[in-house]
C-alpha positions as CSV (number, residue, x, y, z in Angstrom):
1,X,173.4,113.6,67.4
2,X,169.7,114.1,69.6
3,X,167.1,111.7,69.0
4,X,164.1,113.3,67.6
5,X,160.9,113.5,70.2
6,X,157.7,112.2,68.6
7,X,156.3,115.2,70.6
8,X,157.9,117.6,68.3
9,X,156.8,116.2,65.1
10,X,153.3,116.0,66.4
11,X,153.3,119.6,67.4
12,X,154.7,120.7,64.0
13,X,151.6,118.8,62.2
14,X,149.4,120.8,64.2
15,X,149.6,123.6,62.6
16,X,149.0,121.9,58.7
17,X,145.9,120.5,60.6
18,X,144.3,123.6,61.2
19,X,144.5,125.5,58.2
20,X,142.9,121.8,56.1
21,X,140.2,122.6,58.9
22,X,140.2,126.1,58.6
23,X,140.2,126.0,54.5
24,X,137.8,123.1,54.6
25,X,135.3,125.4,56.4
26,X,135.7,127.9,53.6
27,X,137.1,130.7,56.9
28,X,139.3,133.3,56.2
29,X,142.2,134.2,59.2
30,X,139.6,137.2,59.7
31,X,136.4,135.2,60.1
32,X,138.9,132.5,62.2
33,X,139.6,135.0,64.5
34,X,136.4,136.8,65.4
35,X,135.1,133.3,66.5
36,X,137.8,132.2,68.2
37,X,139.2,135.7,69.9
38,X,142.7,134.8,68.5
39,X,144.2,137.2,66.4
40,X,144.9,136.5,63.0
41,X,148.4,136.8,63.0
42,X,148.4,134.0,66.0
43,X,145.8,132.1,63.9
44,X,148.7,132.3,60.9
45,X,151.5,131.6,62.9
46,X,150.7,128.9,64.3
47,X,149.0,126.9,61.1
48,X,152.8,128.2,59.5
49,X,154.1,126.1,62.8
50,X,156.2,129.2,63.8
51,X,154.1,129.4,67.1
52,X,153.6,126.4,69.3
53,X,149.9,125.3,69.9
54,X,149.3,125.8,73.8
55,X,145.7,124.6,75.6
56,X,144.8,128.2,75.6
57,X,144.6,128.6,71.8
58,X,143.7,125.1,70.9
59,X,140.6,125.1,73.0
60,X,138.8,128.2,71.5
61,X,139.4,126.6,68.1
62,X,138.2,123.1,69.0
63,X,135.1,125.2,69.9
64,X,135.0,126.7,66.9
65,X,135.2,123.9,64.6
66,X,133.2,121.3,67.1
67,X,135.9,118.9,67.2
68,X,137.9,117.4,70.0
69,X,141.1,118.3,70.9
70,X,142.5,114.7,69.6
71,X,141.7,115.6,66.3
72,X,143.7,119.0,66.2
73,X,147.0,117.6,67.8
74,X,146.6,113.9,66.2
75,X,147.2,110.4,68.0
76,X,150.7,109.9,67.6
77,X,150.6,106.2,66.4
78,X,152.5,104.2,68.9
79,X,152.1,100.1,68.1
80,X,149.9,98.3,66.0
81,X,146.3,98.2,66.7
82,X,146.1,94.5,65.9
83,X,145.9,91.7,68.3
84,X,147.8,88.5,66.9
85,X,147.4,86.4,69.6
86,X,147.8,82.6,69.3
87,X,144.3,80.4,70.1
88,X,144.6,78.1,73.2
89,X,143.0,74.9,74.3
90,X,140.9,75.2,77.2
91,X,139.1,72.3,78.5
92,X,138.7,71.4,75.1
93,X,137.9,74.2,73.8
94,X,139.7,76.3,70.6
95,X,139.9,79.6,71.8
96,X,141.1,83.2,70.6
97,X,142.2,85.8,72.7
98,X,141.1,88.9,71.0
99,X,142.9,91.5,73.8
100,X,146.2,92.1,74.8
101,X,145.8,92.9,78.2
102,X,144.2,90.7,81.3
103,X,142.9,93.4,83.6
104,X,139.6,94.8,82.4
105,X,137.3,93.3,80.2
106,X,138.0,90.1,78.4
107,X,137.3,89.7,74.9
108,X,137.1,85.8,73.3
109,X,136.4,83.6,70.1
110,X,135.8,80.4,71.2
111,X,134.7,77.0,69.3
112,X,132.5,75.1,71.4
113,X,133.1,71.4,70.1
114,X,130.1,68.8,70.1
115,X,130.5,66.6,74.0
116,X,128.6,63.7,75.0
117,X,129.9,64.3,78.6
118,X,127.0,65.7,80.8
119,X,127.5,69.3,81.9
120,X,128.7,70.9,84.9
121,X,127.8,74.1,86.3
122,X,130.1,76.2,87.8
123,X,130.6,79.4,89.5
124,X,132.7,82.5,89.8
125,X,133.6,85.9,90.7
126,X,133.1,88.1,87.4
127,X,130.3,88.8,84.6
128,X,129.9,87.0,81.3
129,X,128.4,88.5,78.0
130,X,128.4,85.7,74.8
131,X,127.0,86.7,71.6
132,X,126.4,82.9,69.1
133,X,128.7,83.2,65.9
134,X,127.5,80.2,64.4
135,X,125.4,76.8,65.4
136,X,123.5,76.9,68.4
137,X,124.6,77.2,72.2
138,X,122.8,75.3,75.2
139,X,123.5,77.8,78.0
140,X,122.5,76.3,81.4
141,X,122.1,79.5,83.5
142,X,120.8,78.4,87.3
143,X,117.8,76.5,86.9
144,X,117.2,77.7,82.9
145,X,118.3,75.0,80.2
146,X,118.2,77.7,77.2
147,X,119.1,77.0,73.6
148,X,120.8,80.1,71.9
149,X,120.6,80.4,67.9
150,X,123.3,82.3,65.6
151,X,123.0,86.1,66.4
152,X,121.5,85.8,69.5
153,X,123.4,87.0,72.9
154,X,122.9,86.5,77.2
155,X,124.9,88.1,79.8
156,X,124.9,86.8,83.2
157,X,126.6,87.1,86.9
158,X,129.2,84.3,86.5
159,X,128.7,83.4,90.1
160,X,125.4,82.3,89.3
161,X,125.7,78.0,88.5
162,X,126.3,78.2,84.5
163,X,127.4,76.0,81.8
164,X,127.3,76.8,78.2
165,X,128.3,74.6,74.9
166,X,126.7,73.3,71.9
167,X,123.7,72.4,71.8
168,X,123.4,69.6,68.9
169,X,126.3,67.6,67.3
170,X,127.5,70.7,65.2
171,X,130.5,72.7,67.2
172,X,129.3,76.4,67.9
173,X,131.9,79.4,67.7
174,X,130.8,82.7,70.4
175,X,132.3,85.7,71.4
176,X,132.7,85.9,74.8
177,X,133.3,88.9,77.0
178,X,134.5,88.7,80.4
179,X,134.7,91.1,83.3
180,X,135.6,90.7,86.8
181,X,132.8,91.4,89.0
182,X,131.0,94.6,89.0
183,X,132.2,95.2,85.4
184,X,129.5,95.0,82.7
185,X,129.3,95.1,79.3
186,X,128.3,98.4,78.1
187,X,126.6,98.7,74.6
188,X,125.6,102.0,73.8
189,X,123.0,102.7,71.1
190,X,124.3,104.8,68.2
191,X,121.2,107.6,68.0
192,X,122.7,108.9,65.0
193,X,121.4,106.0,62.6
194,X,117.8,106.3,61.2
195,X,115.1,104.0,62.7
């Protein structure tokens, strides 16, 4: 017996896909195909999943409905999305991995316990973003001594002398994200919300 490819069932949901599109648009096969240049009986063989879906016909109909190619073929849905990583101690620290993988970008939840012992900077290669959870963070960046409240956020070249942790007797929890060097964050503003 042949073990089903996950290709093939993706391919024969393509078809199902673009008729909701097509229908959803109110299009008939006609109107479908003098936008796209694909004939209708293409256009209907291929929503009936008795023609394949090549590049050459998905792209004209991506155009035409202004959507990416993704959502025509689908994502096949290969492991679960959630990270269920177990926190660590580090120098006294709780902390929560929050990706799987260690190249790229670092993500963190960390818990910044209340410490009586005096802080020391150190330095190294990569770039630091931390965004305050809760309580307030003393972040000793250089020669700044800066006090960080809930919601607030710095970034910084990590091989610039740093030391961060809370600030008053109260532990602190951040988000940390870390890159090697030359890797910054990248927030981009979402210009589709109202000002």
């Amino acid at each position: 017996m042949m073990k089903a490819d996950p290709e093939d069932h993706v391919l024969r949901e393509v078809g199902q896909r673009l008729r909701t599109l097509r229908l959803e648009r109110g299009l008939t096969l006609d109107q479908l195909s003098e936008q796209t240049g694909i004939s209708p009986s293409t256009m209907s063989r291929l929503e009936t999943g008795k023609r394949n879906p090549t590049l050459e016909l998905l792209l004209p109909i991506s155009r035409t409905y202004r959507v990416p190619l993704d959502d025509l073929v689908g994502v096949p849905e290969t492991e679960d999305p959630r990270v269920r990583l177990q926190p660590r101690t580090i120098n006294g620290r709780e902390a929560w991995p929050l990706t799987r993988h260690s190249d790229g970008v670092q993500a963190w939840k960390i818990k910044l316990p209340y410490s009586t012992r005096p802080p020391q900077l150190k330095t190294h290669e990569g770039y630091e973003w931390l965004y305050v959870l809760r309580g307030q963070v003393r972040l000793i960046l250089g020669t700044q001594d800066l006090t960080l409240d809930a919601g607030e956020a710095a970034e910084f070249d990590t091989r610039r002398p740093h030391w961060f942790g809370s600030a008053n007797t109260h532990a602190a929890e951040i988000l940390s994200l870390f890159g090697r060097q030359g890797e910054r964050v990248h927030l981009r503003e979402d210009t589709t919300s109202p000002h």
